[in-house]
SELUM-312083 format. One record per residue (C-alpha): residue in one letter; x, y, z. Coordinates in Angstrom, 3 decimals. Each point is the difference from the previous one (the first is absolute). Layout:
% residues N
> a, X, Y, Z
...
***
This chain:
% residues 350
> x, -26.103, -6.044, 3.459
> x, 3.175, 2.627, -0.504
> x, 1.436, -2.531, -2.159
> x, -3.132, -0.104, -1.984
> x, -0.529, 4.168, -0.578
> x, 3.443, 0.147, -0.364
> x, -0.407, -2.024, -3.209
> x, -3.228, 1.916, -1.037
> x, 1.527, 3.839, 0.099
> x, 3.458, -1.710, -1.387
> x, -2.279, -1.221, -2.785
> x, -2.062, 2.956, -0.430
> x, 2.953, 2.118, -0.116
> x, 1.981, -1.476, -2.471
> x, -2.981, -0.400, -2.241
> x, 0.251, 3.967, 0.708
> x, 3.267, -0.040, -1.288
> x, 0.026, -2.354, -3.116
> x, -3.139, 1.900, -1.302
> x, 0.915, 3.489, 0.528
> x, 1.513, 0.870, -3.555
> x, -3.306, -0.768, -1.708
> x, -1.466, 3.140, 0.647
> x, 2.725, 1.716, -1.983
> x, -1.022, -1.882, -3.258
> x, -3.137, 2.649, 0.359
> x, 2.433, 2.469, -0.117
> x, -0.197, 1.646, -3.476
> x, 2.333, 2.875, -1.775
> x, 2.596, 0.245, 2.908
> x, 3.557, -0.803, -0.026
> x, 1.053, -2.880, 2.617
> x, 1.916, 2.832, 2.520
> x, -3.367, 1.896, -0.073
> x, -2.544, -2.675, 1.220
> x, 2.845, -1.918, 2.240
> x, 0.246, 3.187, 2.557
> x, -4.010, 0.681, -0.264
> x, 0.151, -3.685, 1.495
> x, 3.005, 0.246, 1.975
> x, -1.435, 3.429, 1.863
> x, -3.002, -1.702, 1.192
> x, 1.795, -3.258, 1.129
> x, 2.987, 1.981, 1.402
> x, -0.975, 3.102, 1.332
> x, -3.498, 0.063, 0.509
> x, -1.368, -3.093, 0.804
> x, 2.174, -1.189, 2.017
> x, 0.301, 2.937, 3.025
> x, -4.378, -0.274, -0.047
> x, -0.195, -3.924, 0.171
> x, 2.734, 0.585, 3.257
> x, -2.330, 2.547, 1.222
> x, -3.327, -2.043, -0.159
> x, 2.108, -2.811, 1.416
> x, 2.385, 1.317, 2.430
> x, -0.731, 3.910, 0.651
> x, 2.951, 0.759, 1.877
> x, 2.579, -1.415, -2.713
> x, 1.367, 4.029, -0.567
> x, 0.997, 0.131, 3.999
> x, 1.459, -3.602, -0.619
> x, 1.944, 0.963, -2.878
> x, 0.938, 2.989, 1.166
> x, 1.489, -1.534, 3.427
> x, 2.085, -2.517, -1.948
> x, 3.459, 0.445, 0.125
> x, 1.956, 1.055, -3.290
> x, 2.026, -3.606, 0.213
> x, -3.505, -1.824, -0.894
> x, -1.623, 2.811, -2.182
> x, 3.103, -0.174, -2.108
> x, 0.276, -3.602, -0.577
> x, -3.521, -0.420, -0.488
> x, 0.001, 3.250, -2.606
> x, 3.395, -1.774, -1.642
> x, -2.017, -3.044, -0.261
> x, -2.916, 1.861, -2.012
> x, 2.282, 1.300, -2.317
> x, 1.493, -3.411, -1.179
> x, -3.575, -1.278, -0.147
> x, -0.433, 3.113, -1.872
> x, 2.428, -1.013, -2.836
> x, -1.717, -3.397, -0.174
> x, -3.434, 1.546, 0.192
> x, 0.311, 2.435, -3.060
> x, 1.880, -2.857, -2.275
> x, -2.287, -1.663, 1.075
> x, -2.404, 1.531, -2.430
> x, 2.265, 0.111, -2.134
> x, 0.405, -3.875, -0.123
> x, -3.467, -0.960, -0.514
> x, -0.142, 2.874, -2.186
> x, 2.461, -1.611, -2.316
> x, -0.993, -3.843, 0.803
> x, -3.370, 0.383, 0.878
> x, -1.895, -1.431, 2.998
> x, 1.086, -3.763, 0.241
> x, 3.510, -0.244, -1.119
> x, 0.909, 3.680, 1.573
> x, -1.590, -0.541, 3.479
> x, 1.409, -3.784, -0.062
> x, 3.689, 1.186, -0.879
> x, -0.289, 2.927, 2.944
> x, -2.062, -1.880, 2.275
> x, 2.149, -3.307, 0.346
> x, 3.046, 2.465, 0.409
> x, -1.381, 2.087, 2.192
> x, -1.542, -3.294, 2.203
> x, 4.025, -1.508, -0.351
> x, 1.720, 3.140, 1.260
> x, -2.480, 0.583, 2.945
> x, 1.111, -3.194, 1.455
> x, 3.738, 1.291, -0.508
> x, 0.090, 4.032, 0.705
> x, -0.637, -0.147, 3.810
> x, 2.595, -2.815, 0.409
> x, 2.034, 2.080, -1.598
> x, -0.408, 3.081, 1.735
> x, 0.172, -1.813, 3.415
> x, 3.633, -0.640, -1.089
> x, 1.350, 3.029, -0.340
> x, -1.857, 1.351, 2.660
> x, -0.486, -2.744, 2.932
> x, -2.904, 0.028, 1.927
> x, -1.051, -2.781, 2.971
> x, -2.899, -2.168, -1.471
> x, 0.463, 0.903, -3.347
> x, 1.036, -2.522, -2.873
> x, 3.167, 1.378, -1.666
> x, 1.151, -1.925, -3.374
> x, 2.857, -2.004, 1.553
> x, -2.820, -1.414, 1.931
> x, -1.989, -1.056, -2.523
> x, 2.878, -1.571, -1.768
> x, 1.050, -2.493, 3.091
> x, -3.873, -0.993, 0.555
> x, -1.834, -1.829, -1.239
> x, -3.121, 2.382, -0.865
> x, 2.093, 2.569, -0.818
> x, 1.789, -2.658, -2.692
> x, -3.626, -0.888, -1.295
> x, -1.243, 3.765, -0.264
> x, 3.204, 0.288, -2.512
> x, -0.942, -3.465, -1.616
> x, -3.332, 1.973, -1.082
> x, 1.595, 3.321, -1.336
> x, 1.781, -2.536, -2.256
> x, -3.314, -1.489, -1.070
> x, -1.643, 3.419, 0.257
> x, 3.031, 1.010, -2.746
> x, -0.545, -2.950, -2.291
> x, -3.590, -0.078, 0.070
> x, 0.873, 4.328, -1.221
> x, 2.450, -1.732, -2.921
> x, -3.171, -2.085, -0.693
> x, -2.346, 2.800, -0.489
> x, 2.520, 2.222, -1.842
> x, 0.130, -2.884, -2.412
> x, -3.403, -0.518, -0.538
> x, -0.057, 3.932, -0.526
> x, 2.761, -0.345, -2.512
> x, -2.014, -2.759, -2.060
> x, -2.991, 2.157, 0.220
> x, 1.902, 2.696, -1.649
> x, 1.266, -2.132, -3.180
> x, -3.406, -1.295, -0.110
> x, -2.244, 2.851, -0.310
> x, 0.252, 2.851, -2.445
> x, 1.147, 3.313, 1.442
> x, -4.314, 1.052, -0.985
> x, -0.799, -3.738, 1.856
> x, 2.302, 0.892, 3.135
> x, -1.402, 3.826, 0.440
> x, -3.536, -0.582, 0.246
> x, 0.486, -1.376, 3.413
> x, 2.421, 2.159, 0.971
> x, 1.277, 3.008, -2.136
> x, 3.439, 0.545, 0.772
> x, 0.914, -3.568, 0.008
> x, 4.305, -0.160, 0.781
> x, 1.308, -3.282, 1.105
> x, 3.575, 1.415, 0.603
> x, -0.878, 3.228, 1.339
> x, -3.107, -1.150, 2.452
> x, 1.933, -3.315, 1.122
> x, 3.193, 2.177, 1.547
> x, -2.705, 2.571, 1.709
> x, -1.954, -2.669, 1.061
> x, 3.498, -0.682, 1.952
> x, 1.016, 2.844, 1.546
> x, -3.532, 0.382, 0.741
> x, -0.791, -3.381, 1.589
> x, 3.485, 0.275, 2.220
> x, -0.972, 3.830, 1.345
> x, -3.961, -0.964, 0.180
> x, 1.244, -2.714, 3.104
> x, 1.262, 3.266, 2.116
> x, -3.718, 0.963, 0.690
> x, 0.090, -3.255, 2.349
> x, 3.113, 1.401, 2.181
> x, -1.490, 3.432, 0.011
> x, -3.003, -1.537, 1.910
> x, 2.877, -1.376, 2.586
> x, 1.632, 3.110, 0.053
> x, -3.000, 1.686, 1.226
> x, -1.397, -2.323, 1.786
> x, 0.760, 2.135, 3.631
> x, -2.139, 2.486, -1.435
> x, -3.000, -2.654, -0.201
> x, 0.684, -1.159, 3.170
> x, -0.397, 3.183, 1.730
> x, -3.554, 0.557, -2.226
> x, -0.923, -3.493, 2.128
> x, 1.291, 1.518, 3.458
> x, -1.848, 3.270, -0.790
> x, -3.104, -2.401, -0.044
> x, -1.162, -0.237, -3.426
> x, -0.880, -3.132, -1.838
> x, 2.720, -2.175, -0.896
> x, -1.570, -1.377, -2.918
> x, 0.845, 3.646, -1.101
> x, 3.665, 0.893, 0.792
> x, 1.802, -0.374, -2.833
> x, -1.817, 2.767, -1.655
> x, 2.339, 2.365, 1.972
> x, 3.176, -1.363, -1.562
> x, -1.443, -0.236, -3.151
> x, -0.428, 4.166, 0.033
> x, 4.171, -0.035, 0.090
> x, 0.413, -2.896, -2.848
> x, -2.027, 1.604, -2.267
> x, 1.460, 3.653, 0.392
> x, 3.142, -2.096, -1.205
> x, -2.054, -1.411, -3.234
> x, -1.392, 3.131, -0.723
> x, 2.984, 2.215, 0.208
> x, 1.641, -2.595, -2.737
> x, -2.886, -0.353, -2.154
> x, -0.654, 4.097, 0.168
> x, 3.748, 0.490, -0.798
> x, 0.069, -2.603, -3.211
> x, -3.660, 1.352, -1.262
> x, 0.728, 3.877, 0.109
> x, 3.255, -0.576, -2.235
> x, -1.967, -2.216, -2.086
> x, -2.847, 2.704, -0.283
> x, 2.383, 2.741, -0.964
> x, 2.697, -1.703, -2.050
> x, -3.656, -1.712, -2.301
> x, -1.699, 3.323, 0.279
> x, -3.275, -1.861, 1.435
> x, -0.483, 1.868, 2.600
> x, -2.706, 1.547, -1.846
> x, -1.510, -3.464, 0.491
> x, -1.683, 1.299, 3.013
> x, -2.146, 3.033, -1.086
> x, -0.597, -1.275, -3.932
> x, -3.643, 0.403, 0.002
> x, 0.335, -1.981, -3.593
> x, -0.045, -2.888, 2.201
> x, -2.549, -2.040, 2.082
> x, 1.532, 2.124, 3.113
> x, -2.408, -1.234, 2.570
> x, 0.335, -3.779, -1.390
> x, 3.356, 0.226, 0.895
> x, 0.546, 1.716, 3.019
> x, -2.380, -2.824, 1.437
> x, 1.543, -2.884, -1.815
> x, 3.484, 1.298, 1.286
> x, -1.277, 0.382, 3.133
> x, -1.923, -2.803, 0.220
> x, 3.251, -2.090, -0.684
> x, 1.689, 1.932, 2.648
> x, -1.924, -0.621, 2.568
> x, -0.880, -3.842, -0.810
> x, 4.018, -0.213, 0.559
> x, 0.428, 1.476, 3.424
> x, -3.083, -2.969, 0.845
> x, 2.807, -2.572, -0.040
> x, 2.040, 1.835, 2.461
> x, -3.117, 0.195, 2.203
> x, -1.071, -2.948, 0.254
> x, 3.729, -1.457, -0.146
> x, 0.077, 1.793, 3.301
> x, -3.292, -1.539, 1.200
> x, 1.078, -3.579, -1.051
> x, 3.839, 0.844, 1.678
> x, -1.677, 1.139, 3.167
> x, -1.697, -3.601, 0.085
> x, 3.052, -2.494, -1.223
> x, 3.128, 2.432, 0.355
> x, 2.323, 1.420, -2.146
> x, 1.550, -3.032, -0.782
> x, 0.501, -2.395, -2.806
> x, -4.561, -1.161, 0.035
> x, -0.910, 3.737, -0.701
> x, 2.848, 0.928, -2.605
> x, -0.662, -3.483, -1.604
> x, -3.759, 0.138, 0.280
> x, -0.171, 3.713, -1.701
> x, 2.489, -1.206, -3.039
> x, -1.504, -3.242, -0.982
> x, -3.853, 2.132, 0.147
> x, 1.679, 2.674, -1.885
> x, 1.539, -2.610, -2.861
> x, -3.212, -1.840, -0.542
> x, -2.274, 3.073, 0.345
> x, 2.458, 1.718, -2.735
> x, 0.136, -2.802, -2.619
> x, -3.965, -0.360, 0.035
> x, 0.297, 3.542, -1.302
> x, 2.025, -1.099, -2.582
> x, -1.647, -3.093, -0.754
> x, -3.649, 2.614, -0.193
> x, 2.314, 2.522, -2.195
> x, 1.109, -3.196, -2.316
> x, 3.605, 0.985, 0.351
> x, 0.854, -3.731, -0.946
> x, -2.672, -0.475, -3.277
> x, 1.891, -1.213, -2.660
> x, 3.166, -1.218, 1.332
> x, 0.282, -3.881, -0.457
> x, -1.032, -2.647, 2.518
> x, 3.423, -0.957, 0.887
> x, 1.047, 3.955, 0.842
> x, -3.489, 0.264, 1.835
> x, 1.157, -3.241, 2.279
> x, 3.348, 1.813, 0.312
> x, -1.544, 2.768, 1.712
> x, -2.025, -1.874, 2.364
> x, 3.048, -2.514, 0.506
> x, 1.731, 3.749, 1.176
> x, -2.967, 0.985, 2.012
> x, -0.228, -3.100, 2.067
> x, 3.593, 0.199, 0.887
> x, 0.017, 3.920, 1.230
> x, -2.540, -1.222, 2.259
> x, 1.562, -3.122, 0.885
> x, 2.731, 1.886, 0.877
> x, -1.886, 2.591, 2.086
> x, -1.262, -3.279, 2.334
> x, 3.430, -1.443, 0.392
> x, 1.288, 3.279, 0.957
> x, -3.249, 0.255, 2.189
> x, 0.750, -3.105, 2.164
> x, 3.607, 0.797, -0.043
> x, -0.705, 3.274, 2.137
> x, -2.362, -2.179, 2.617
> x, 3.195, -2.756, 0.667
***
């Protein structure tokens, strides 16, 4: 039966996940910086701290009595996921919904499997799988076996992208997505696919703090909602940072108060978005508290996200127009991301 809801919040919550940008296509008259931290504030800031009070109403004392060593890390940990949260955005923003969340997401799915191991090496801890180990054993040598796959089935879908770009006019290619950029989406789909995979060791990181919400006595099913509080502090001091210098330097700060626009609209659609993102991270924590945060929830959550994602590209007809053979190469790319996220899935349970 845990196995079973584990699946159904993991699925739930990366449907959460690959659908929350569509509510900023409502969005209308406001530069990207402007709607991102309307989002960002409710998925951040506010929703985060209530959802750990409905949940787990003693997560400030918990927090609070945690020492510095774990608050840090965890916090450190929210800022990287920051970076990859914020271009993020900007990846889909430039690639739209299938190719940018396919690029980030296989990244971010390959470099989950690694960052831990690596972090276990330069700082040793007993029980904990540091990189050298996964290099001498066997499921360590099979998780790397699918960040190769993971990488070619990226080259695949950066191909397919490529095509799609010599074979659609520049009008063709922006009526699915406006600011179409190959170049510029594909290396921010990078950076933000590698720093996106540091959310998963932030939930290690603070994992004492949800242990002590379970010894306190409240439901398990509910303790990762305390360490999520610290991640996110992380993401949103990144993403508040980036957007306020983006606000000033554009002049659109004005974006907020322009009554020439649907205001209302906006602020809901924004915050709408906003808080459809922090669901992933809630019921992430649900599904973890059932199978573990281990190689079945990360997995689970990415492959949900990757197929939830490209049906919103497939509905937004990202793809009309392109040729048969460039559609196949897409799906071709597709297929291997997520073979890749299985092989690195049973190389974490050997």
């Amino acid at each position: 039966m845990n196995v079973l809801l584990g699946i159904i919040f993991h699925s739930i919550g990366g449907f959460a996940s690959g659908s929350f940008y569509m509510p900023f296509k409502k969005v209308k008259g406001w530069a990207w910086e402007s709607y991102w931290i309307i989002g960002g504030l409710f998925s951040w800031l506010i929703v985060p701290p209530l959802a750990a009070y409905l949940t787990v109403p003693g997560f400030a004392a918990i927090i609070g009595s945690a020492s510095g060593n774990i608050l840090g890390i965890t916090y450190m940990m929210g800022l990287l996921w920051g970076i990859g949260g914020l271009t993020y955005g900007l990846g889909v923003r430039y690639l739209g919904m299938s190719l940018g969340n396919s690029v980030i997401l296989g990244f971010c799915s390959a470099f989950g499997a690694l960052v831990p191991s690596i972090y276990y090496s330069l700082h040793p801890t007993v029980g904990k799988v540091s990189f050298v180990d996964m290099i001498t054993h066997p499921g360590g040598q099979l998780v790397l076996l699918g960040v190769v796959v993971c990488l070619t089935g990226i080259a695949i879908s950066g191909s397919a992208g490529w095509k799609k770009e010599k074979e659609l006019s520049p009008e063709q290619t922006q009526a699915s997505v406006q600011e179409f950029s190959l170049v510029k989406g594909l290396i921010i789909a990078t950076i933000s696919g590698i720093l996106s995979s540091f959310f998963n060791f932030g939930i290690e990181a603070g994992k004492p703090m949800a242990e002590e919400a379970v010894k306190a006595g409240f439901n398990p099913l509910f303790q990762n909602n305390v360490t999520f509080v610290v991640i996110l502090w992380g993401g949103l001091t990144t993403n508040l940072i980036w957007t306020t210098i983006l606000n000033l330097k554009n002049k659109t700060y004005g974006n907020f108060t322009d009554l020439k626009k649907p205001l209302l609209n906006n602020y809901f659609f924004a915050a709408l978005a906003g808080t459809t993102w922090f669901m992933q991270f809630f019921f992430y924590g649900m599904g973890e508290s059932k199978l573990g945060n281990g190689a079945s929830s990360w997995i689970l959550h990415m492959s949900t996200i990757i197929l939830t994602a490209n049906m919103w590209g497939l509905y937004n007809k990202e793809w009309k127009g392109v040729s048969p053979a460039t559609f196949r190469t897409f799906v071709i790319g597709i297929v291997t991301i997520l073979l890749s996220v299985f092989i690195v899935g049973i190389g974490n349970s050997i």
